[in-house]
C-alpha positions as CSV (number, residue, x, y, z in Angstrom):
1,X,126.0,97.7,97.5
2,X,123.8,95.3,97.0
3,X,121.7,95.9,94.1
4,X,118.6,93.8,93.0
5,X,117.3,93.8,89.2
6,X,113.5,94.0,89.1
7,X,113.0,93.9,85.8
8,X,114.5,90.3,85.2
9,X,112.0,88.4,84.1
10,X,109.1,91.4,82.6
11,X,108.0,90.9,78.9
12,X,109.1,93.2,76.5
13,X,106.0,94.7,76.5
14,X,106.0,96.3,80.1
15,X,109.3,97.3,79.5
16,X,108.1,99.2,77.0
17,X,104.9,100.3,78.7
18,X,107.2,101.8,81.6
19,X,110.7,103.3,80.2
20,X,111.4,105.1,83.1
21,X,111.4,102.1,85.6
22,X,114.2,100.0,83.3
23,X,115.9,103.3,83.6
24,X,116.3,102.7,87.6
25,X,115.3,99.6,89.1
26,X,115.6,100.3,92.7
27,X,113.5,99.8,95.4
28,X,113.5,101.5,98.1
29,X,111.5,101.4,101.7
30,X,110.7,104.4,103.2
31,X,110.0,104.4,106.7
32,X,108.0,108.2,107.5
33,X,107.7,109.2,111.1
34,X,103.3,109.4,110.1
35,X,101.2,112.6,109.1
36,X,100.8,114.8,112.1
37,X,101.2,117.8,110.2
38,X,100.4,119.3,106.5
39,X,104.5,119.5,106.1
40,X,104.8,116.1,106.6
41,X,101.6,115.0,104.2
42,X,103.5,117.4,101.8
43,X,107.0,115.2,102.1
44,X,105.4,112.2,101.4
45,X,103.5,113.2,98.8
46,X,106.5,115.1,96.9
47,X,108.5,111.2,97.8
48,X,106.0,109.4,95.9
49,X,106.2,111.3,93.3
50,X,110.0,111.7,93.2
51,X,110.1,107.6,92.9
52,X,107.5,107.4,90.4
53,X,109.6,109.6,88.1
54,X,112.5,108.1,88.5
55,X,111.5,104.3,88.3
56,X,111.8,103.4,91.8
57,X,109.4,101.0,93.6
58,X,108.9,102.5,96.9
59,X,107.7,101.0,100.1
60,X,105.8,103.2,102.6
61,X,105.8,102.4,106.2
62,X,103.9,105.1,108.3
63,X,104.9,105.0,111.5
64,X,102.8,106.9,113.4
65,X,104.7,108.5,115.7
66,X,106.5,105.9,117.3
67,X,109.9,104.7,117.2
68,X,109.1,101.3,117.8
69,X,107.0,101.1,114.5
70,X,110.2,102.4,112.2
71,X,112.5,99.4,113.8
72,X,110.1,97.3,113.2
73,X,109.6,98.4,109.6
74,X,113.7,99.1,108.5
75,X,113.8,95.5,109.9
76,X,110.8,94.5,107.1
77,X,112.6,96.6,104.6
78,X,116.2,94.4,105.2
79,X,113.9,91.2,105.1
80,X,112.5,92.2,101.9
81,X,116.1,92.7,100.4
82,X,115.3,96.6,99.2
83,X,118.3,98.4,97.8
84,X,118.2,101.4,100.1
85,X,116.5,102.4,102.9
86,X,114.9,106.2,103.3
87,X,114.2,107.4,107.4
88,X,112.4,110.1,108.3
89,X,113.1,109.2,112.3
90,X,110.9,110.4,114.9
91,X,113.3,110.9,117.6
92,X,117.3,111.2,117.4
93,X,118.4,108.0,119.9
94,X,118.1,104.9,119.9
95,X,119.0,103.7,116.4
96,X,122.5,101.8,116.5
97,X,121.0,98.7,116.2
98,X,118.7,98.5,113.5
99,X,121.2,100.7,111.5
100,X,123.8,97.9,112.0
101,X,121.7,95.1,110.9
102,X,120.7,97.3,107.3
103,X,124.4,98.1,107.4
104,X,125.8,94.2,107.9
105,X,122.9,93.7,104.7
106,X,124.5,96.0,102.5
107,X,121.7,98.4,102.7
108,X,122.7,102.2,102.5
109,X,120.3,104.2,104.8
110,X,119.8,108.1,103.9
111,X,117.8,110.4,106.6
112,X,115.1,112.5,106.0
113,X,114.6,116.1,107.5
114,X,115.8,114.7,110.7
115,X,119.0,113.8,112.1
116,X,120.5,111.4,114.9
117,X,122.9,111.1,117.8
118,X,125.3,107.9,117.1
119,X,129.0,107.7,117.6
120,X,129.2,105.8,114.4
121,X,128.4,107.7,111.5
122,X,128.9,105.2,109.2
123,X,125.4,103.6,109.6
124,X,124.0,106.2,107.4
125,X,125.0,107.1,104.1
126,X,124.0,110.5,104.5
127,X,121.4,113.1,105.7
128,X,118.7,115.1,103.8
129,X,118.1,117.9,106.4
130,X,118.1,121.9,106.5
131,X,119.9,123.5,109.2
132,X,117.5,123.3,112.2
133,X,119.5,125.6,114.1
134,X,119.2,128.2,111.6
135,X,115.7,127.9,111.2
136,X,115.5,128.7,115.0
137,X,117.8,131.4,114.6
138,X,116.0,132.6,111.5
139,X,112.6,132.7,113.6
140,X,114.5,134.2,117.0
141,X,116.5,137.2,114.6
142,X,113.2,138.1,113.7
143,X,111.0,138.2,116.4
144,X,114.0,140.5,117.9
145,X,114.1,142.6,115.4
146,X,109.9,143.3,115.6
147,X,110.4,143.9,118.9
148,X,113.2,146.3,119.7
149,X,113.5,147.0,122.8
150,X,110.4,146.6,124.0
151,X,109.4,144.2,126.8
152,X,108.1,140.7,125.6
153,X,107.1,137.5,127.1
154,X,107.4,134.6,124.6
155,X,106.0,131.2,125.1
156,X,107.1,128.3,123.0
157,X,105.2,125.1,121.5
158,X,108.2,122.6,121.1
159,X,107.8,119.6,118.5
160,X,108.0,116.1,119.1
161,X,110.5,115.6,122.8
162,X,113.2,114.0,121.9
163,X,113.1,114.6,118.2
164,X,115.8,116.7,116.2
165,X,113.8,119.0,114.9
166,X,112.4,120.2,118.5
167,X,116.3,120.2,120.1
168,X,117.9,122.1,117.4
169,X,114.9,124.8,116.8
170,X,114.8,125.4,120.6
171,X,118.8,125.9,120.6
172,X,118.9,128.2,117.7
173,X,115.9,130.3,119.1
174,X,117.6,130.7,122.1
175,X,120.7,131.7,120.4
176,X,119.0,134.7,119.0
177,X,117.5,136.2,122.1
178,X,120.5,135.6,124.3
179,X,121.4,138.4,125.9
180,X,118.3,140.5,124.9
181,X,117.1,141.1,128.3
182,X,113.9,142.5,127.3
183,X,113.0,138.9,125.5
184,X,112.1,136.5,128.3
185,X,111.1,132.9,127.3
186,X,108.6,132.2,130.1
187,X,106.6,129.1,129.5
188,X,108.0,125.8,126.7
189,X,106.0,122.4,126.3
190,X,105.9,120.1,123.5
191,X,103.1,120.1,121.2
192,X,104.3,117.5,119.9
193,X,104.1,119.1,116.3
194,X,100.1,118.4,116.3
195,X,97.2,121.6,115.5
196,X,95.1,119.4,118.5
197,X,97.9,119.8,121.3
198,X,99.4,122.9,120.0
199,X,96.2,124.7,120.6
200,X,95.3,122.7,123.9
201,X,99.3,123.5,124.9
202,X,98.4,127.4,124.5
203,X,94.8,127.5,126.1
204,X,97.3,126.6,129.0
205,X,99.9,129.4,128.3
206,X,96.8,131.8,127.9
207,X,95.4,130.7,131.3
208,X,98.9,130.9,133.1
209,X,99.7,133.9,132.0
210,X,96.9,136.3,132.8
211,X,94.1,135.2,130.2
212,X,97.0,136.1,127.3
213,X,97.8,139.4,128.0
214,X,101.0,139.2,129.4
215,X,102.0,137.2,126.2
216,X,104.0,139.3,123.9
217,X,104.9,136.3,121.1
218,X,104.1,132.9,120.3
219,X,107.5,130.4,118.8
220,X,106.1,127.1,117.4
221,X,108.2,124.4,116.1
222,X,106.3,123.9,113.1
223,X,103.0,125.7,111.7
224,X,100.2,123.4,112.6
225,X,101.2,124.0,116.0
226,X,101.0,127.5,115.2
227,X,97.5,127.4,113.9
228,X,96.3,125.4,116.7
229,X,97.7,128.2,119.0
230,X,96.1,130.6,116.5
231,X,93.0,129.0,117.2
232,X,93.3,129.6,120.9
233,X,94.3,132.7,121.1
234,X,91.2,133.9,119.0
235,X,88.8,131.9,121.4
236,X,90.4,134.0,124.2
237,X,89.2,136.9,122.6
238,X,92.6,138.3,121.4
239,X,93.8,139.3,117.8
240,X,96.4,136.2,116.9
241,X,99.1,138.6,114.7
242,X,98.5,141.9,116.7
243,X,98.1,141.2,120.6
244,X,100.2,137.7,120.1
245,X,102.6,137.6,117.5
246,X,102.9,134.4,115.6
247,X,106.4,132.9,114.6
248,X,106.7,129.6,113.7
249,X,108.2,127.1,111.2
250,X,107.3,124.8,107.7
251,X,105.8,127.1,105.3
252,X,102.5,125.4,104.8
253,X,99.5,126.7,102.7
254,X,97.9,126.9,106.3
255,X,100.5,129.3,107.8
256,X,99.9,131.6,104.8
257,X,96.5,132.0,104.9
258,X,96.9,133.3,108.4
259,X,99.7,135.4,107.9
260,X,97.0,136.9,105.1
261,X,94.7,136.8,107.2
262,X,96.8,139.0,109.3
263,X,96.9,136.5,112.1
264,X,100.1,135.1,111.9
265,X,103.8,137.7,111.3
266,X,106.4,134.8,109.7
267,X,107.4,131.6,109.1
268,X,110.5,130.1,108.0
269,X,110.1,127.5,105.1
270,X,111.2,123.9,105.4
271,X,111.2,122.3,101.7
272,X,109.6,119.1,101.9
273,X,111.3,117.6,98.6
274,X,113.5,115.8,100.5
275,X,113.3,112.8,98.5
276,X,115.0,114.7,94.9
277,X,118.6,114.6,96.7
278,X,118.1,111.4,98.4
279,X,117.4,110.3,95.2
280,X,120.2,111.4,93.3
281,X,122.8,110.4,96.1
282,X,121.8,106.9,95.8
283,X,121.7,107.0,92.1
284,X,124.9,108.1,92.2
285,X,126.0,105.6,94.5
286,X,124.7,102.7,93.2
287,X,126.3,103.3,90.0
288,X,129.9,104.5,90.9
289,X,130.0,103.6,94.6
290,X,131.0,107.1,95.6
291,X,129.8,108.0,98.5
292,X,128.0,112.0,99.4
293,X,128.1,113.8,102.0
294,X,127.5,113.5,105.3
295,X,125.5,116.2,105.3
296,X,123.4,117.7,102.0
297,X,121.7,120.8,103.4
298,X,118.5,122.2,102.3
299,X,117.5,125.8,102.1
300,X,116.0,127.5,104.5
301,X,113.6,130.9,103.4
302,X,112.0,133.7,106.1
303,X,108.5,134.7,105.2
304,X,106.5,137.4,106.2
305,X,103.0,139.3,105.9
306,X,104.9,142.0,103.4
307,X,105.8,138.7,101.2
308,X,102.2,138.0,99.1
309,X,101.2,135.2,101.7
310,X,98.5,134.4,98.9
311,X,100.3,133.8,96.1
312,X,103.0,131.8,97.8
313,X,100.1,129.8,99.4
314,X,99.2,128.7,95.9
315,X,102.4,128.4,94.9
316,X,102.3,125.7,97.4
317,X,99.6,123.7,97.1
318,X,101.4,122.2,93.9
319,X,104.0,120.8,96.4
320,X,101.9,118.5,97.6
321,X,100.3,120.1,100.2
């Protein structure tokens, strides 16, 4: 691995000005896929942070949204010579290429939050991610178990197409109302994990399906979306919570509010320190060469009204939020 020392050259004086940097040394370029929700504001703040504490000079490249602007940066990132390279990526294809180029430079690449499809895991040194899945399963085992057996119409707002997050929390969601025949998914469009589209995604839903009454639940990839659709619902003259229940994904100060608000029923928490075990696998690698795991999972937490939604909103906003 190839290792640069950024302290050659400093005066004693900075060194002693900043013990925690001659500690590490690393740099590090960080290509996020852009802010598009509070989660995501969250993760980068809670990066920044992780790399200030630990000495290591971090390069940011927002991408917004667009795949083309994080080749373009890892390719910045392996010009620059940085020891590592940190990739949040905003969809799951397409990254062979600029993986191989980091991986002829000696550059170890760890993903963030999100995975992707190659046939040669070896381009990555490992993932940061919770089980997506799960989180869809989490959300789907609940909104069965509110229901019963009781009719209900559920319309999704799907993230980002393309992305790992929206194919893995649609497959999990489905896996928990298979065959509940009562539980129909009627109506799925990306909202592309935005509050903007995921409320002008379920004025549309609303409209279709019989100015929202026939809507029984609302599944949204991530909570902004869900607060977007929140927003809809109420301009439709419906109670968000009580005529459309609200299930969705993050765990954002946002969400909280709602749910005490009583306009939202659960949410299933993505952490959004990310960065801490990226962190300590490349530390660890860059000083005895031993490789992690593929895979280091993050946890992955149901909440509900009945869980103090104000307190835990608090909690949060020291997160980074």
């Amino acid at each position: 691995m190839r290792i640069r020392s950024t302290l050659a050259g400093l005066a004693l004086a900075t060194l002693l000005a900043s013990p925690v940097l001659a500690q590490s040394g690393m740099t590090v370029g960080f290509s996020q896929v852009g802010s598009e929700s509070g989660w995501r504001a969250a993760e980068t703040s809670v990066t920044r942070e992780e790399a200030k504490k630990r000495g290591i000079d971090l390069k940011f490249a927002d991408a917004q949204q667009k795949q083309e602007n994080q080749i373009k940066a890892i390719r910045s990132f392996v010009a620059q010579g940085v020891d590592a390279i940190l990739l949040a990526p905003v969809v799951a294809t397409g990254w062979d290429q600029v993986l191989e180029e980091a991986k002829d430079a000696d550059i170890p690449v760890v993903l963030l939050d999100r995975n992707i499809e190659t046939k040669d895991d070896s381009l990555y040194l490992t993932a940061v991610t919770s089980d997506q899945v799960h989180e869809g399963k989490v959300a789907g085992d609940y909104l069965v178990g509110q229901v019963g057996s009781k009719p209900c119409k559920v319309v999704e707002l799907q993230g980002t197409t393309g992305s790992s997050p929206a194919i893995a929390r649609k497959k999990g969601f489905e896996e928990a109302i298979a065959g509940k025949s009562n539980i129909t998914l009627a109506r799925s469009q990306t909202g592309d994990f935005t509050r903007t589209k995921g409320k002008e995604v379920m004025e549309s839903f609303i409209k279709a399906e019989n100015g929202g009454k026939d809507i029984c639940a609302v599944y949204a990839h991530n909570d902004d979306m869900a607060v977007g659709a929140i927003q809809a619902i109420k301009e439709a003259g419906l109670k968000p919570g009580t005529d459309i229940m609200v299930v969705s994904i993050d765990a954002v100060p946002d969400i909280f509010q709602a749910m005490a608000n009583g306009e939202a029923n659960a949410t299933v928490e993505l952490t959004p320190n990310m960065a801490g075990p990226a962190f300590d696998a490349l530390e660890a690698y860059k000083k005895d060469g031993k490789e992690p795991p593929k895979w280091i999972q993050t946890e992955s937490k149901l909440y509900t009204q009945a869980d103090d939604p104000k307190g835990v909103m608090e909690a949060k906003k020291g997160m980074g939020y």
